[in-house]
C-alpha positions in Angstrom: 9.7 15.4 7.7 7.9 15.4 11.3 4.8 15.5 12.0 3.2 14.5 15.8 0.4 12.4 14.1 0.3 10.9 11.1 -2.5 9.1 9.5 -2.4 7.3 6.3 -5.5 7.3 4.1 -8.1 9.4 4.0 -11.2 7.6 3.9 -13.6 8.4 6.5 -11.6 6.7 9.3 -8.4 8.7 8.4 -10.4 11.7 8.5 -12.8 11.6 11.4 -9.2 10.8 13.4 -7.0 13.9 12.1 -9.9 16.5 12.5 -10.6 15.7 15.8 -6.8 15.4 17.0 -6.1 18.4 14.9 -8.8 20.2 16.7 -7.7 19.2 20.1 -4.1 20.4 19.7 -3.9 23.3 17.6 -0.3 23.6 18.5 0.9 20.4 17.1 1.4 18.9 13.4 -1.3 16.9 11.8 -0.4 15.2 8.7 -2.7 13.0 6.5 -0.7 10.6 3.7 -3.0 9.6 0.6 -1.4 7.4 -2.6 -3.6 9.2 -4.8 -6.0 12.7 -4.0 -8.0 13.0 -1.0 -11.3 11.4 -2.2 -10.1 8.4 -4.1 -11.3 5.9 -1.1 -13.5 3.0 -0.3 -15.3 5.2 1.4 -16.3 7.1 -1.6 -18.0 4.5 -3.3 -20.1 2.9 -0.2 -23.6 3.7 -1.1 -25.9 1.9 1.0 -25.6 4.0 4.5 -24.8 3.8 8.1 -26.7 1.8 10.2 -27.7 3.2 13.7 -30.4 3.2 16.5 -32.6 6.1 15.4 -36.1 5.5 16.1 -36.2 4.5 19.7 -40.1 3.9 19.8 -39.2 0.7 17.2 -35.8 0.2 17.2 -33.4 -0.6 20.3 -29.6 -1.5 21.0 -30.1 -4.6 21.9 -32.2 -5.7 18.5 -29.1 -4.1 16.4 -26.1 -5.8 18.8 -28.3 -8.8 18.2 -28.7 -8.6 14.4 -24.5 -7.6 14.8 -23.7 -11.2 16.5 -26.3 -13.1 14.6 -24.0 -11.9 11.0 -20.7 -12.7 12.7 -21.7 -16.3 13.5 -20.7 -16.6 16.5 -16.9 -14.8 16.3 -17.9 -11.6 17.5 -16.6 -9.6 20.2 -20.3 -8.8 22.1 -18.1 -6.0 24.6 -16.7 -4.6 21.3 -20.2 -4.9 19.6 -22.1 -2.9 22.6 -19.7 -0.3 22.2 -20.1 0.3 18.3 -24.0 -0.1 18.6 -24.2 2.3 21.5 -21.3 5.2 20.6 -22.6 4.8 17.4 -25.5 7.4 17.0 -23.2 10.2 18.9 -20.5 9.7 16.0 -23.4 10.1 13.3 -24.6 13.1 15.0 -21.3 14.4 15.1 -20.8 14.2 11.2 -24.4 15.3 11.1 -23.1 18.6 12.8 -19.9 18.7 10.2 -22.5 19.2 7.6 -23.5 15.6 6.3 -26.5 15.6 4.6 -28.9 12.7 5.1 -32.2 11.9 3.2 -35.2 12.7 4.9 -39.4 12.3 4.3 -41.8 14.3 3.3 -42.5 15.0 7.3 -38.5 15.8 7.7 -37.7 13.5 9.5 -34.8 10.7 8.0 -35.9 8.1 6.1 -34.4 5.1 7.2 -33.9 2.0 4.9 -33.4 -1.6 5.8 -30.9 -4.1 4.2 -30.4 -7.7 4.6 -29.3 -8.9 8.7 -31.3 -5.9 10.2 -34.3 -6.6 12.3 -35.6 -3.0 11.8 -35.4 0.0 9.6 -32.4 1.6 10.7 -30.1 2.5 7.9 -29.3 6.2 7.4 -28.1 7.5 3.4 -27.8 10.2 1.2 -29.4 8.8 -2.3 -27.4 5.5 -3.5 -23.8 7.5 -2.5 -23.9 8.1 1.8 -19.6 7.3 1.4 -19.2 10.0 -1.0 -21.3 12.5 1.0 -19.9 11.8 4.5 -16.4 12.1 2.7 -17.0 15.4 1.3 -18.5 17.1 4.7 -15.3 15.7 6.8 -13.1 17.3 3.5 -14.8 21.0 4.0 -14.2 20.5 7.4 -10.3 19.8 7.0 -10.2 23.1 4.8 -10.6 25.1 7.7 -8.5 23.4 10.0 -4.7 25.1 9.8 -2.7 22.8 11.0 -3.7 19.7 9.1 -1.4 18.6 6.4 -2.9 16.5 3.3 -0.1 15.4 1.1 -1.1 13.6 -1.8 0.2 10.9 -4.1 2.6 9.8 -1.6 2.8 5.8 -1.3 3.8 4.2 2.0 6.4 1.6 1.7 7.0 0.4 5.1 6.5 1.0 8.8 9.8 1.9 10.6 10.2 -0.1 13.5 13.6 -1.2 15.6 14.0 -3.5 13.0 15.4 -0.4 10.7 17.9 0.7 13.7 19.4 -3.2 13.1 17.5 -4.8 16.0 16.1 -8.2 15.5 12.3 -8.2 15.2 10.4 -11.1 15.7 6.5 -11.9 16.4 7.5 -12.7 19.7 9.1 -9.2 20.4 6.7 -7.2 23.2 7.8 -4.1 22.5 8.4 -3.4 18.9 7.4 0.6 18.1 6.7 2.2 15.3 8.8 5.8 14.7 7.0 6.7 11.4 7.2 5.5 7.7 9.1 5.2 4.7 7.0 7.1 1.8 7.8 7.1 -2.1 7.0 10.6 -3.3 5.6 10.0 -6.4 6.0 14.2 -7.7 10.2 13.6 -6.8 10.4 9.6 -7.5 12.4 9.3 -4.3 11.8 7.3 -0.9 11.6 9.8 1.6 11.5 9.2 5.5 8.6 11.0 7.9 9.2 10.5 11.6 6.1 10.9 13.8 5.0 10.3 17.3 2.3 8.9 17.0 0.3 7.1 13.5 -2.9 5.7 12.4 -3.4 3.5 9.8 -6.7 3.5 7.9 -5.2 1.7 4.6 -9.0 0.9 3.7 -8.9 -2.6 2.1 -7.8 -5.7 -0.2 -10.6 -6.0 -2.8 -8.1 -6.2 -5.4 -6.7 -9.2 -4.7 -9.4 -10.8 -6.6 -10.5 -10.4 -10.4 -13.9 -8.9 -9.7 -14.2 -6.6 -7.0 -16.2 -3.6 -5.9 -13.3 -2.0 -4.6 -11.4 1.1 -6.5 -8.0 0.7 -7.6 -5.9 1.5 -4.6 -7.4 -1.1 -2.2 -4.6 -3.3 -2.4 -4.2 -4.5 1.9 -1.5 -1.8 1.8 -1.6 -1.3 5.8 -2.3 -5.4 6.5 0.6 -6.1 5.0 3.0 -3.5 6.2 2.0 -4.8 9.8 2.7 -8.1 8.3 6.2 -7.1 7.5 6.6 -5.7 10.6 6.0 -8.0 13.1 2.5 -7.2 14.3 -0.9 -9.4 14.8 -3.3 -9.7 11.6 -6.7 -12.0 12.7 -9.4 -13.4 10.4 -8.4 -12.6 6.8 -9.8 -16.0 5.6 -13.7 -13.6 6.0 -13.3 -12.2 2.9 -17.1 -10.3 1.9 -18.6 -10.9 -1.6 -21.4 -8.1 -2.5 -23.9 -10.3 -3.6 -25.1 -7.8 -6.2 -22.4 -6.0 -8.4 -23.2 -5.3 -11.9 -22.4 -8.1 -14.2 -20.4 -6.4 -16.7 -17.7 -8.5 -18.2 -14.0 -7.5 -18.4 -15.2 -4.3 -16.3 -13.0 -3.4 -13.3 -14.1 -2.4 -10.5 -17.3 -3.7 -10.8 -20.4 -1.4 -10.3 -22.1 -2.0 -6.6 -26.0 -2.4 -7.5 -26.9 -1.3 -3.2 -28.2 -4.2 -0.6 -30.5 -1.1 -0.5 -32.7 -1.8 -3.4 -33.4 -5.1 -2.1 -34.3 -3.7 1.2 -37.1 -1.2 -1.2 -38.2 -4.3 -2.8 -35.9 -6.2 -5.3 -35.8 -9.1 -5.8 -33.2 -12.1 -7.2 -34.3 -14.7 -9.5 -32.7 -16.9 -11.5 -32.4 -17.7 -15.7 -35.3 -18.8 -15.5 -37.1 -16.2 -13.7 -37.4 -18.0 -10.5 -37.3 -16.3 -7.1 -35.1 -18.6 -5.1 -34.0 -16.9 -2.2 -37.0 -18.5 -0.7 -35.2 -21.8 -0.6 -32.0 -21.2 1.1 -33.2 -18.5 3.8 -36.9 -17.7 5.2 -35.6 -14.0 5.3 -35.0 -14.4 1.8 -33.5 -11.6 -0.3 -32.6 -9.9 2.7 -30.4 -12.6 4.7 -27.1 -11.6 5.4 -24.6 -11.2 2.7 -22.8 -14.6 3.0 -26.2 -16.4 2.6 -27.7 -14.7 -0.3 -23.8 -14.5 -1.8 -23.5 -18.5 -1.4 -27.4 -18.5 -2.8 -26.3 -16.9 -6.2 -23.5 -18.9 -6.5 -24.8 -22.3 -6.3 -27.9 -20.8 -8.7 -25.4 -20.3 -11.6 -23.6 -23.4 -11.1 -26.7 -25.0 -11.4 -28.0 -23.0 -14.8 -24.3 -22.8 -16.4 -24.7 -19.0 -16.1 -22.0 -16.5 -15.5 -24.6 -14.3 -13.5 -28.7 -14.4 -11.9 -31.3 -11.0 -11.9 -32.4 -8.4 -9.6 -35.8 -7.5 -11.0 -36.7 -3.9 -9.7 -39.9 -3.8 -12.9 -42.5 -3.9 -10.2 -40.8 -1.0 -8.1 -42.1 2.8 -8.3 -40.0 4.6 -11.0 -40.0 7.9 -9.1 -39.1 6.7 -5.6 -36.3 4.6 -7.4 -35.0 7.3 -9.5 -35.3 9.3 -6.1 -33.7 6.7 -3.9 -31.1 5.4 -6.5 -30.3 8.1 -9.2 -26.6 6.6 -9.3 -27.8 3.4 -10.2 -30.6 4.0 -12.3 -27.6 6.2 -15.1 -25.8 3.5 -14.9 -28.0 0.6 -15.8 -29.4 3.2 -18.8 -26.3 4.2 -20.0 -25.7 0.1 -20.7 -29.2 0.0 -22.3 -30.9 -1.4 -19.2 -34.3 0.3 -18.1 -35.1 -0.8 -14.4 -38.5 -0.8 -15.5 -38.3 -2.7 -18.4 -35.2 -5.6 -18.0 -33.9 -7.2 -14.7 -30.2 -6.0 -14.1 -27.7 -8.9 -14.2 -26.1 -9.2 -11.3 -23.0 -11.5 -9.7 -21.1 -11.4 -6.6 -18.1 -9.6 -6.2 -15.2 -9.3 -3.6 -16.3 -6.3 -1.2 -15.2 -6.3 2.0 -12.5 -8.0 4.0 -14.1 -8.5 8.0 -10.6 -9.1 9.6 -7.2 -7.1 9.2 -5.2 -5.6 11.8 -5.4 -6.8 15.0 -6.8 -4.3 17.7 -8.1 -3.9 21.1 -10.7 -1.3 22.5 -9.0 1.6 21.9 -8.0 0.6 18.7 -4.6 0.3 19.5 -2.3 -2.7 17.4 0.7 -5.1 18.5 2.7 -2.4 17.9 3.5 0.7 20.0 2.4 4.0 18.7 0.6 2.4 15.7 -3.4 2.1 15.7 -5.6 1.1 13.0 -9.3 1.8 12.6 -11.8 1.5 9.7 -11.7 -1.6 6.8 -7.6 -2.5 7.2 -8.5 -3.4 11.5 -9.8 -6.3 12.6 -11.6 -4.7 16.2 -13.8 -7.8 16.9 -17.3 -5.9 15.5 -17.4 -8.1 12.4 -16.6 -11.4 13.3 -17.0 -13.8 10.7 -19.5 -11.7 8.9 -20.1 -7.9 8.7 -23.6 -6.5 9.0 -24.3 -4.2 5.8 -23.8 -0.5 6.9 -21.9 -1.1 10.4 -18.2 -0.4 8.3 -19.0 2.9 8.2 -20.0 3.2 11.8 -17.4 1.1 12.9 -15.3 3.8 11.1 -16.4 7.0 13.0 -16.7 5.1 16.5 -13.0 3.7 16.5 -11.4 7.0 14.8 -12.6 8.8 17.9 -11.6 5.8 20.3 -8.1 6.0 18.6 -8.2 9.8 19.4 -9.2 9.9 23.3 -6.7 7.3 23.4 -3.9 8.9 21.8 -4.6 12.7 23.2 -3.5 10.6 26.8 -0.6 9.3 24.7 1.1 11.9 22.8 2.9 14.0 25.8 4.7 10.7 26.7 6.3 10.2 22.9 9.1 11.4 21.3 10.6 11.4 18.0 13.3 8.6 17.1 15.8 11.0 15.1 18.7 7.8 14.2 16.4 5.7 11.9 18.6 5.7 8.7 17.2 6.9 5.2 16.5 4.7 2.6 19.0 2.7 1.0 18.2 1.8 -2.5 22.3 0.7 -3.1 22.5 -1.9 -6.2 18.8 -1.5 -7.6 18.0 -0.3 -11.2 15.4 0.5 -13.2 13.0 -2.2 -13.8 13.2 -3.6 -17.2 9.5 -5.0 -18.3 6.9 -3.7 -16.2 4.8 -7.0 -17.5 6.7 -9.1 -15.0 4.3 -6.7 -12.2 1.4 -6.6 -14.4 1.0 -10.3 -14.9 1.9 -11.2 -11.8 -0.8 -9.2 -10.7 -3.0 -11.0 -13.0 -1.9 -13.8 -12.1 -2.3 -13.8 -8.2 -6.5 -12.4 -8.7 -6.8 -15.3 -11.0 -5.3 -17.8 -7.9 -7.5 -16.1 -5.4 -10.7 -15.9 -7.2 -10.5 -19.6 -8.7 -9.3 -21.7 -6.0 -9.9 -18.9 -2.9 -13.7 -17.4 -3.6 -17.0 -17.8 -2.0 -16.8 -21.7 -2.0 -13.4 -23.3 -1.3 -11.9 -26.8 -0.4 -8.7 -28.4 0.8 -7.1 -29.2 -2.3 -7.9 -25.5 -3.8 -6.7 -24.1 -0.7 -3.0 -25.9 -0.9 -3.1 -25.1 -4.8 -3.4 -21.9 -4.0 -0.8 -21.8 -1.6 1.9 -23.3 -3.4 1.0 -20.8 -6.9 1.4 -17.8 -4.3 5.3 -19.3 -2.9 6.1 -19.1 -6.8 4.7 -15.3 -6.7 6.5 -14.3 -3.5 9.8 -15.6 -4.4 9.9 -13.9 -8.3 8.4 -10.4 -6.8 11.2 -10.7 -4.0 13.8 -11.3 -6.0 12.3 -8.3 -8.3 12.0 -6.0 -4.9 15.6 -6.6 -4.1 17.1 -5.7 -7.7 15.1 -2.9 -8.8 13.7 0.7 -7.9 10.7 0.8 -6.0 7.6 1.5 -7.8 4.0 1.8 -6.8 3.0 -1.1 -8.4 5.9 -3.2 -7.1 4.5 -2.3 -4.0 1.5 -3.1 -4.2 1.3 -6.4 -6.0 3.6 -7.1 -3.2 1.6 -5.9 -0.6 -1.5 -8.1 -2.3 0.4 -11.1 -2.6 1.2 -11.1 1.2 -2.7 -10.5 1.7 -3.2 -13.6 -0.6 -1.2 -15.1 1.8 -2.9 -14.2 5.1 -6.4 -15.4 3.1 -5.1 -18.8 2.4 -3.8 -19.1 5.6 -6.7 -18.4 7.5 -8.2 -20.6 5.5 -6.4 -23.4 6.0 -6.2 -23.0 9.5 -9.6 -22.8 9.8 -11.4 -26.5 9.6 -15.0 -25.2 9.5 -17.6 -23.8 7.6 -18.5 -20.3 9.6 -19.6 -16.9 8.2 -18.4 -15.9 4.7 -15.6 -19.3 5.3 -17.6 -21.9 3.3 -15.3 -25.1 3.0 -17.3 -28.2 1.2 -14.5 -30.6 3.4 -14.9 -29.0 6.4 -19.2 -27.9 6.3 -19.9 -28.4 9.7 -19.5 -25.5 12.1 -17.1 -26.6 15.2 -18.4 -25.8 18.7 -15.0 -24.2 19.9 -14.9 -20.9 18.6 -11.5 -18.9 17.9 -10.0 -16.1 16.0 -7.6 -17.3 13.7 -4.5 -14.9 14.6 -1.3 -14.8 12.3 
């Protein structure tokens, strides 16, 4: 197959980039790659909003590039983060026009929440689920554009580079390019090849490389670690979000996201014994930033033995919370909680991973012909710490950089027609799919033990040396037998779990969501940890 661009994932990064270059060139091939259907994305289940200067009589830029670089401690890029914070209300507009629908007043005008790190009330949603909604206006859209392919359950297995035409590939190449991808069709079994001049990745991210995440299924760092493979730059993995508030439910996976939202209506934390203690970490209190509160919640139930703390929502107005939150208020009655009656139990839970894929301006990687946008890049908005609601901004912002910069591109590219097919020569079948499974297992138990919201030295090197054993049993696996999708992805998560521990290491400092008890003390020389 050939296609001029090709974008894999469909989340709203993925989508916001193949309608608009779809749209530009009606004469060329659009094709969009998901591993399962369409709508099965991280952006489906973000439910907080999108956070953008709307009221310009209280709000400004410069209070929400501020509240941006005060969350990133100090590792943000401030050009990149002037850029997001000012393109920012255009792209929302944009969706706006595509037929998003955001809550508004009584007056009709939007009603804007507030979550923890903002200075003002600036957060645009659509109930407790503003992913899903965005997601299904850009999806009509893409119904009645012609020349946009959307070919589902197809997963990627590699990026093809000169390293498939027998060149040698190292980090230090300049030029390496990518000519398309190598995909297993998961209706024909088979690896198939797809050449195109030009492809996105918006891979989403790696939340299941721990035990408890709010992250679907599929968000195994598929993209990070193809770049990996392939030679290009991946930054700041060791910034690794934890939710704060995901519905403690035990042996339940993924966990259910209770919104920073509520808190910004009014909820508030407190502990086994009913204590409100945000109070004594942060004067902002329940609404600090994520890494704060997240840190807050931990040390709370080390300190009461307690696998969890509450978010008591009883003193809250029923109506305006059904309104605000109907997702949320089903799903704490169909466990037998009633907000107005019990606190929900909450505990933190891997959510978001603030670096990835190494990009510029333009959202262009290491890698020729290759750009990344949404949760798999790592543009320089996020820093050590991401500001609740910017992800999706971030999203629509750098899907239409990657566009203006790839409509310039596109008449300059051709396809590479000699990159072999796939040889799968002297693999079988696999014999016990429990040698995937519990390694899977396995490698979330590493990460979350010894690579969570606090870490040390000796966890760190732990870590390490349990994820060498990993690698070199899945290799060996890889090389002998048929590719699966679950090959491929514990494989793709272990090289995550990799990057994470390596940043970490690397980095000998406490800063943003990287809180090492050896290392507390912030250093004054600030640096991206590249790898």
């Amino acid at each position: 197959m050939q296609t001029d661009f090709l974008v894999i994932g469909s989340g709203i990064a993925g989508l916001t980039y193949a309608l608009k270059t779809a749209r530009q060139f009606p004469d060329k091939k659009v094709a969009i790659i998901t591993k399962t259907q369409a709508d099965e994305t991280n952006t489906k289940y973000a439910q907080g909003g999108i956070a953008g200067v709307w009221d310009e009589e209280k709000d400004s830029y410069d209070k929400h590039i501020e509240d941006t670089l005060i969350a990133g401690d100090g590792l943000c890029n401030p050009h990149i983060v002037e850029i997001v914070v000012k393109e920012g209300p255009d792209r929302i507009k944009e969706i706006i026009g595509y037929g998003a629908e955001f809550d508004k007043d009584e007056k009709g005008e939007y009603s804007l929440g507030k979550e923890g790190g903002h200075s003002e009330n600036r957060i645009l949603h659509h109930k407790d689920v503003t992913g899903r909604e965005m997601e299904r206006a850009l999806l009509a859209q893409l119904q009645e554009t012609p020349n946009i392919e959307l070919i589902n359950h197809c997963f990627v297995v590699d990026i093809l580079t000169q390293h498939h035409l027998g060149f040698l590939v190292t980090k230090s190449t300049t030029d390496i390019t990518c000519y398309g991808v190598y995909v297993l069709n998961l209706h024909t079994n088979k690896i198939e090849k797809i050449l195109a001049c030009i492809t996105l990745l918006a891979t989403g991210g790696a939340g299941q490389a721990y035990r408890t995440t709010t992250n679907p299924r599929i968000a195994t760092g598929d993209g990070i670690a193809m770049v990996y493979r392939a030679k290009g730059r991946i930054e700041n993995m060791e910034f690794i979000q934890f939710h704060p508030t995901a519905l403690y439910e035990p042996g339940v996976s993924p966990s259910f996201l209770i919104t920073e939202a509520v808190r910004g209506d009014g909820g508030i934390l407190r502990n086994k014994q009913g204590e409100a203690f945000m109070e004594r970490y942060d004067s902002r209190r329940d609404l600090a930033p994520r890494d704060i509160v997240a840190r807050a919640i931990d040390n709370e139930m080390k300190k009461t033995g307690t696998e969890y703390v509450y978010l008591d929502c009883r003193h809250m107005d029923k109506e305006k919370f059904i309104h605000h939150f109907p997702n949320i208020y089903e799903k704490c009655l169909s466990i037998g909680i009633d907000v107005q009656q019990q606190m929900i139990p909450v505990a933190p839970a891997a959510h978001y991973s603030c670096g990835g894929i190494k990009t510029d301006e333009w959202g262009r990687t290491s890698i020729q012909h290759l750009y990344a946008c949404g949760e798999c890049a790592s543009t320089g908005l996020h820093g050590a710490n991401r500001l609740a609601s910017n992800s999706l901004l971030e999203a629509m912002v750098f899907a239409h950089r990657c566009y203006l910069d790839s409509m310039e591109k596109i008449g300059q590219v051709s396809f590479e027609t000699t990159i072999p097919d796939w040889n799968a020569k002297g693999t079988g079948e696999p014999k016990e799919m429990i040698l995937i499974t519990q390694s899977q297992k396995e490698l979330q138990q590493i990460m979350s033990d010894y690579v969570g919201i606090v870490r040390t030295d000796v966890r760190l090197e732990r870590a390490m040396k349990r994820l060498d054993l990993l690698f070199t049993e899945t290799e060996d696996l890889y090389r002998s037998t048929k590719v699966s999708p679950q090959l491929c992805e514990l494989r793709n998560l272990i090289t995550v779990g990799y990057l994470i521990v390596k940043g970490a290491q690397f980095r000998k400092e406490s800063r943003g969501l990287h809180f090492n008890t050896d290392h507390k003390e912030k250093s004054s020389l600030l640096q991206n940890t590249i790898l």
